[in-house]
C-alpha positions as CSV (number, residue, x, y, z in Angstrom):
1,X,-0.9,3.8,11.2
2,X,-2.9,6.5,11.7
3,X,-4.0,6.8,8.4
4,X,-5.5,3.3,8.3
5,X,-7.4,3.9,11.2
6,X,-8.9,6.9,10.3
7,X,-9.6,4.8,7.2
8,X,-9.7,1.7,7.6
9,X,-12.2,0.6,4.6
10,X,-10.3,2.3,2.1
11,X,-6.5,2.4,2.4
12,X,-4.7,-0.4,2.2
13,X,-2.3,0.6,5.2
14,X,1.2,0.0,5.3
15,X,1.6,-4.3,5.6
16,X,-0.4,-4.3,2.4
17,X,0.9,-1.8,0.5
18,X,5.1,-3.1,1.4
19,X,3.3,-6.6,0.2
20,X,2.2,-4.9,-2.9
21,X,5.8,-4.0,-3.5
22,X,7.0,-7.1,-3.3
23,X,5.1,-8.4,-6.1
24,X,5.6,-5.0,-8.5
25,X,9.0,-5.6,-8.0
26,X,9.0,-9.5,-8.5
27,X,9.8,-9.9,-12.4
28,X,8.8,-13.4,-12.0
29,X,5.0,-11.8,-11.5
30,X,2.5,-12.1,-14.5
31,X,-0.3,-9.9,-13.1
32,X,1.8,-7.0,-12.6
33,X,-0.5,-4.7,-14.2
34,X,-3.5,-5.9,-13.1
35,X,-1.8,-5.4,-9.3
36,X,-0.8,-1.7,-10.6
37,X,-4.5,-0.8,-11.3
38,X,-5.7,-2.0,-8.4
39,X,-3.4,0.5,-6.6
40,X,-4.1,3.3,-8.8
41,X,-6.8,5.7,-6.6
42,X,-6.4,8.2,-4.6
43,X,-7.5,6.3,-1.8
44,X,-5.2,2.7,-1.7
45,X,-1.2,4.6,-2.1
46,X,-1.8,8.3,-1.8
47,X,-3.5,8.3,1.4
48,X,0.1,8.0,3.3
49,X,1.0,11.2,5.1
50,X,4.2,9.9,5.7
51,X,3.7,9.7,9.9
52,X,5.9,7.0,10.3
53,X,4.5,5.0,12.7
54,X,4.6,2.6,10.9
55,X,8.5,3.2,10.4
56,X,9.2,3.3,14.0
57,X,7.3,0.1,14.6
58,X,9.4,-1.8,11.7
């Protein structure tokens, strides 16, 4: 992902943010809001440019 690499200390990159999902969309999950804030920056989801590297990769 070349957005990962490019930076790497701040987004989250793909494995982490498809891991993410998983729990949002868990019901079973009790920290599901606390998991949504820590997403919510313009840095950890928004940072995809939609390359899909990591699609072809998958």
């Amino acid at each position: 992902c070349p957005s990962y690499w490019w930076n790497s200390e701040e987004y989250l990159g793909p494995a982490v943010l498809m891991q993410s999902y998983r729990w949002l969309a868990d019901s079973r999950d009790e920290k599901t809001e606390e998991r949504k804030s820590a997403l919510d920056n313009s840095m950890s989801l928004y940072r995809c440019y939609t390359i899909l590297n990591c699609t072809r990769t998958c």
